[in-house]
PAPA-799041 format. One record per atom (N, C-alpha, C): x, y, z. Coordinates in steps of 0.2 Angstrom, whole numbers, plus 5000, padded with zeros to 4 digits. Example, Ala and Ser with C-alpha at 12.3 -4.5 7.8 and 13.67 -1.06 7.14 Angstrom:
# PAPA-799041
506649725039;506249785039;506649845039;506449895035;506849955036;506450005039;
END
This chain:
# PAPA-799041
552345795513;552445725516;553045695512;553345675515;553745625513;553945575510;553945525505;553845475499;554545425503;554145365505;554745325505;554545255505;554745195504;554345145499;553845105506;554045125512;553545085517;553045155519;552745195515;552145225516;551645205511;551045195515;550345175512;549945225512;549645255506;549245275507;548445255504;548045265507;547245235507;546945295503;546845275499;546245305496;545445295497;545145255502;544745255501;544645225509;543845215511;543745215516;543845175519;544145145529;544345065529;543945035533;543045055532;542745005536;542444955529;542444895534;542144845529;541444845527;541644825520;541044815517;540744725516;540044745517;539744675519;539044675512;539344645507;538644635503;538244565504;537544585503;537244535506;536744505500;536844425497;536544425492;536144345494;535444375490;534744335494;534544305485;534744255488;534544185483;533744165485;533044165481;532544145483;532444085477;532344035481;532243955476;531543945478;531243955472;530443925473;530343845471;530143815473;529843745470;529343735468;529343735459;528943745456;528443645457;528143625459;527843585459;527243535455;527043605451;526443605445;526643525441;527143495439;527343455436;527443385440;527343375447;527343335452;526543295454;526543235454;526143205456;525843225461;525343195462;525143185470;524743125470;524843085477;524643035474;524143045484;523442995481;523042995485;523042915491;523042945497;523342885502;522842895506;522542795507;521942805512;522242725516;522242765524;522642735530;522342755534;522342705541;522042755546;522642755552;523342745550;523942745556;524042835554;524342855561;524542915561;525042955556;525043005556;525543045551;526243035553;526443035559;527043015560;527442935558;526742895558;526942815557;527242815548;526642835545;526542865539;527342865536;527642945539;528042965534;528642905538;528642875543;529242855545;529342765539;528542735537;528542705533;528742725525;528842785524;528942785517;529742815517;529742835523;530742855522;531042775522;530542715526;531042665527;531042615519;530342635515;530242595511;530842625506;530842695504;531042735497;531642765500;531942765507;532342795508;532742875506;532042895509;532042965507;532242985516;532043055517;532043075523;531343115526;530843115525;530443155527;530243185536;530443225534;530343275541;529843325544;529543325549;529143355550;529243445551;528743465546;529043555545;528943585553;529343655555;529143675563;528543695563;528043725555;527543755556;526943705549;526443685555;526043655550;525743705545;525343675539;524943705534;524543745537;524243795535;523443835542;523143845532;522543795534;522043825528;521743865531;521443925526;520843955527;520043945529;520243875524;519443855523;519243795529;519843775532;519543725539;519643765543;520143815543;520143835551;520543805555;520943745551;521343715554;521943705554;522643665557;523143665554;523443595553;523543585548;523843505544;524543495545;524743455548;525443435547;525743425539;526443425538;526943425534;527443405534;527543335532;528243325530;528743345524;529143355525;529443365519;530243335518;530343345511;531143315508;531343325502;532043355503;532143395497;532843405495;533043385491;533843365488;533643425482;533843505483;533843545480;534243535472;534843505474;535343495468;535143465462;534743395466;534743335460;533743355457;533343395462;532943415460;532343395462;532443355471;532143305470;531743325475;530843335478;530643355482;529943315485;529843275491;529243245492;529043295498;528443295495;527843315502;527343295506;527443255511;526743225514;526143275517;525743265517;525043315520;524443265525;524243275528;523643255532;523143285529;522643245526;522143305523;521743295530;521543245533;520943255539;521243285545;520943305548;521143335556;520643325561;520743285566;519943285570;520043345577;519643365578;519643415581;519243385589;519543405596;519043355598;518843435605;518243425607;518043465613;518143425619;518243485624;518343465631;517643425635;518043385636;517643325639;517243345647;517343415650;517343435655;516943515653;516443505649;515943535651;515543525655;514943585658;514443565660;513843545655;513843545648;513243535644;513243485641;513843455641;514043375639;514343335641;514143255642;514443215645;515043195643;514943195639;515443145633;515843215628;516543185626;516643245623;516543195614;516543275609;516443285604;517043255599;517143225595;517543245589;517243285585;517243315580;517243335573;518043325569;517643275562;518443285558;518443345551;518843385551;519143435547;519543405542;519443435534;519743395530;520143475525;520743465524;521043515520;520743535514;520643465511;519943465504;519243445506;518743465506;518143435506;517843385501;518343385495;518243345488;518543285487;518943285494;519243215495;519143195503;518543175505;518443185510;518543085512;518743055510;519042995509;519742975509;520143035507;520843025506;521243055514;521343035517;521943015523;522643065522;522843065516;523543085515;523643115511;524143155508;524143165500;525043185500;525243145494;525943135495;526243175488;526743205489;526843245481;527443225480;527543205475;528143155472;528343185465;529043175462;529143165453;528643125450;528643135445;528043115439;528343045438;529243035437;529242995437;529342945441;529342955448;529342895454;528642865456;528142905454;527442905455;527142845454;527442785448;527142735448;527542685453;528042695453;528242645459;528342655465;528142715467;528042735474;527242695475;526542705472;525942675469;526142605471;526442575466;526542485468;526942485475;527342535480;527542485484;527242505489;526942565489;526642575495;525842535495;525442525490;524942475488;525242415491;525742405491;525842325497;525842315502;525942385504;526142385512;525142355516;525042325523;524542285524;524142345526;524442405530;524042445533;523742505527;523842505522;523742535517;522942535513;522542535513;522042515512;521842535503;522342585500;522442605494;522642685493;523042685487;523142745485;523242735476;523142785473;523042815468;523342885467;523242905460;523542985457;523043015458;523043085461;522443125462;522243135455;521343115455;520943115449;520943175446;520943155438;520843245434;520243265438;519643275440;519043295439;519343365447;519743345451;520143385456;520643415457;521343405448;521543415446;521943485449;521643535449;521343605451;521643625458;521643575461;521943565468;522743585469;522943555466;523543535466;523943605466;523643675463;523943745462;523843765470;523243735475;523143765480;523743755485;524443685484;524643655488;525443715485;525643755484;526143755485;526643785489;527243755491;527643745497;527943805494;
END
């Protein structure tokens, strides 16, 4: 074959190659508050009150929480500025569960309420925050009127906190 300076030759094969690299980010949250929130407005009101107070974004995830131990599924908002390292998580601990009102064995239908913890069978909400926003997320949502109180989940349920990770 003959060598002349517009001849290419390939050594090697010419289909494309596609590497495919899988980054997994866990969020470590073990070092995150969670602060205890008792309210009787819905979960949607909720989070749409703490993105307006703290201006955050929290959004509701496509797939709620499904415990094992209620049987049930809990809704989920979340918000998360991977970069700056910043991650809130709201939760429904209660979920009322209601039957069909159109049996023939019952007049009236049923609620039952399902709780994510049964050790906090009082708290409404549970919000996971930085350690260090935790007191003043505490003072401002404490003023809001429909708030009845919130607090840092107590040491004695401490334990909990390992069950919740996103």
């Amino acid at each position: 074959m003959p060598f002349n300076s517009r001849t290419v030759v390939y050594l090697f094969d010419q289909t494309a190659i596609m590497i495919k690299h899988t980054l997994s980010l866990s969020i470590d949250n073990s070092d995150d508050d969670w602060i205890c929130i008792h309210t009787p407005i819905p979960d949607y009101q909720m989070a749409y009150h703490i993105n307006k107070i703290f201006s955050v974004l929290l959004r509701r995830r496509p797939e709620d929480y499904a415990s094992k131990q209620a049987e049930q599924k809990f809704p989920i908002f979340s918000y998360q500025r991977r970069k700056e390292g910043v991650h809130w998580h709201l939760i429904r601990n209660k979920a009322k569960t209601m039957d069909s009102p159109y049996t023939e064995s019952q007049l009236f239908s049923t609620a039952e309420t399902r709780y994510l913890f049964k050790q906090l069978n009082g708290v409404d909400y549970l919000l996971s925050v930085g350690v260090k926003e935790s007191e003043n997320v505490q003072k401002n949502l404490g003023q809001l009127p429909y708030i009845q109180s919130c607090y840092s989940l107590p040491e004695h349920v401490i334990h909990l906190k390992q069950q919740l990770s996103f």
